[in-house]
Structures are given as C-alpha cells and as structure tokens.
N, C-alpha and C positions, 0 to 999 in steps of 0.2 A: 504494500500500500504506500509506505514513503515512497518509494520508487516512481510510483504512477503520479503522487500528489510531485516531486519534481521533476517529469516530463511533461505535464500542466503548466508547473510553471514556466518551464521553457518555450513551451507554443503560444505560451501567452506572451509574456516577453517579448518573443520576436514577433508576433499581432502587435503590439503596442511599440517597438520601434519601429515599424512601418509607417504606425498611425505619428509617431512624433515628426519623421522623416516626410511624411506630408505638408509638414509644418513649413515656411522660410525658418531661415536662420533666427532672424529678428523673433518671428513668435517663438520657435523653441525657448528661446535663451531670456524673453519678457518675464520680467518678476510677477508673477500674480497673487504674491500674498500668501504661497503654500509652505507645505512646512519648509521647504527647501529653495524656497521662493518658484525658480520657473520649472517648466514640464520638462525642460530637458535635463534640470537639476535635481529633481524628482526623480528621474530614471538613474541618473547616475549612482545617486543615495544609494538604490536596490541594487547596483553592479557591484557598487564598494564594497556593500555589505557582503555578497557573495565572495566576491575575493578576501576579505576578511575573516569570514565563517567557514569557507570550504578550502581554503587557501591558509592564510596564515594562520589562524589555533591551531589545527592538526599540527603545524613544525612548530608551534610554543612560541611565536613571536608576540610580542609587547606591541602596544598600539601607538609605539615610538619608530616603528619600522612600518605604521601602517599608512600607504599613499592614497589621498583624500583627490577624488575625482569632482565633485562637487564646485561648481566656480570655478572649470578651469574652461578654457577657449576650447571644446572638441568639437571636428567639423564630421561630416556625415560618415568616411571610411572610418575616421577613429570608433564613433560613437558602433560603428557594425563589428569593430573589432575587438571591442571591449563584452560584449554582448554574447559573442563568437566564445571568447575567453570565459567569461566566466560561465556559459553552458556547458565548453567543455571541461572543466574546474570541475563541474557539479557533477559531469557522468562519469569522469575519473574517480570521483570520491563517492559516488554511492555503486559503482560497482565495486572498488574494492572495498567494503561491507560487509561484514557477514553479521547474521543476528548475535554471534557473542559480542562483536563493535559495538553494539548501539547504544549499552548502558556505560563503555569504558570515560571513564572519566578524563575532562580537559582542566586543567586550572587557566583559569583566563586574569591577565591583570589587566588596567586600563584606570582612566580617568573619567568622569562622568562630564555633563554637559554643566556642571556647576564647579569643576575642577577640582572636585573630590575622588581620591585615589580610590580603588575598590581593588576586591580579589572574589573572584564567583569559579564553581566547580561549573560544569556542565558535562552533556554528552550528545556523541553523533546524532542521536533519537530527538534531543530538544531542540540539538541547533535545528535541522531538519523542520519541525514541528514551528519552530521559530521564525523560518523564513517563510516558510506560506503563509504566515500569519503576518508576515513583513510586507510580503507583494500583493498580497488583499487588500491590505490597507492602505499601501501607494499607489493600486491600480483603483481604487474606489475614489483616489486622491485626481489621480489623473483624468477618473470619467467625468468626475466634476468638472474639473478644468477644462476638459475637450466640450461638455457641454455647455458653458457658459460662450464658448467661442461659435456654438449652433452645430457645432461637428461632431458624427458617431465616433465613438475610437474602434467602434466592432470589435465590445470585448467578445472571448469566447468561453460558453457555459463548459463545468467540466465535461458534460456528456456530449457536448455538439461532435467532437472527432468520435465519438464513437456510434451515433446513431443514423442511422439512415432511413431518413421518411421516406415515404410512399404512399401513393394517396389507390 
C-alpha cells in the first residue's frame, strides 16, 4: 500500500508540473500569499522535502547540508529535472524496502521554523505516511491557487489510473 500511495504521488506531481509549466514564468514565480508565497515555490517546498526525507535522513545528514530550492531562479528544464530526481529518489528508496525497514528507526536533528534546535526518532513507514500527507496539502494549496487564476490544475482522483468507464 505505501508503494501504491507513492506512485500516486508521482503521477500527481508530474499532472501538477505540467499544470505549473502552463503557467509564464511571471505567474509561476507571483507571490500569492501561500504558505510559500508562489505556485512555483509551493512545488518546490514538496521536491525539497523529498530530497530531504528520501535522500538525506536515510545517510544521517543535518539540515546544515540540506539545499533549500524554495526562492531560487529555476527555469522550466530545471524545475523537470528536479521533479525527475526526486521521483527517482522515491523508487530507489521504497524498492529497497523490505517490511522489517519500515519500523527501523532515523534520528533526525534540525532547527524549527522559530530557530529552536530539536532531535525527533522516526521511521521509513512515517516518513512515507508523512509525505502524502505533505502533497495533499500543497496540492489542495495549489488547487486553490490555480483556481482563483479560473484555471483547472486537473488534479487526479487516486482511482482515475485505475478505472475505466464505459457506458
């Protein structure tokens, strides 16, 4: 089931950089007042995090090695390329998986958003459980934003790849 809930979020992802990449430049990169200001900084948040979560914890890096995408100049190849990386990040790391990985414990250090030090355990199973619950919420971030612009983002239901109507 995590498996299936991050190949979800992969086809969503890449639906939703299509729909940013519809964008010019100018609207991607407009502040709209989200958590991350614009849609394209929005998107990036969700990549960071991926390379953070499926990337650096696994090799025990500090959030002093971790490279902040958020606010920086990325034009359409990067932003495909980053996208690209961090999908393949995420199949790398839940195939090599097995059900005894999921509980194995991460110690994570880091600073909060108030620039208070922390230490938190984790594991594969939370991080996991963690990030669909991460791109829920910036893709619910971003439908708003595309609709106040009067544009679908054409998100996609989990069952849409899998059903096929017929009348």
């Amino acid at each position: 089931m995590l498996r299936a809930w991050m190949e979800w979020n992969s086809k969503s992802r890449r639906r939703y950089l299509e729909a940013i990449l519809r964008l010019s430049p100018e609207d991607r990169r407009k502040d709209r007042g989200a958590s991350w200001g614009s849609i394209q900084d929005v998107f990036l948040h969700v990549i960071e995090d991926y390379m953070w979560w499926f990337e650096d914890v696994p090799q025990g890096k500090g959030e002093d090695q971790f490279v902040a995408l958020v606010g920086r100049e990325v034009d359409e190849g990067e932003l495909r390329s980053l996208t690209r990386r961090a999908e393949e990040t995420v199949q790398r790391y839940m195939a090599s998986l097995t059900p005894e990985d999921l509980g194995r414990p991460y110690v994570v250090h880091g600073t909060s958003g108030g620039g208070k030090e922390y230490t938190m355990t984790t594991c594969p199973a939370d991080i996991v459980w963690h990030m669909v619950e991460e791109q829920l919420q910036h893709i619910g971030e971003l439908n708003a934003l595309f609709w106040q612009m009067d544009m679908d983002p054409q998100a996609q239901a989990w069952f849409s790849s899998e059903l096929s109507w017929t009348h």
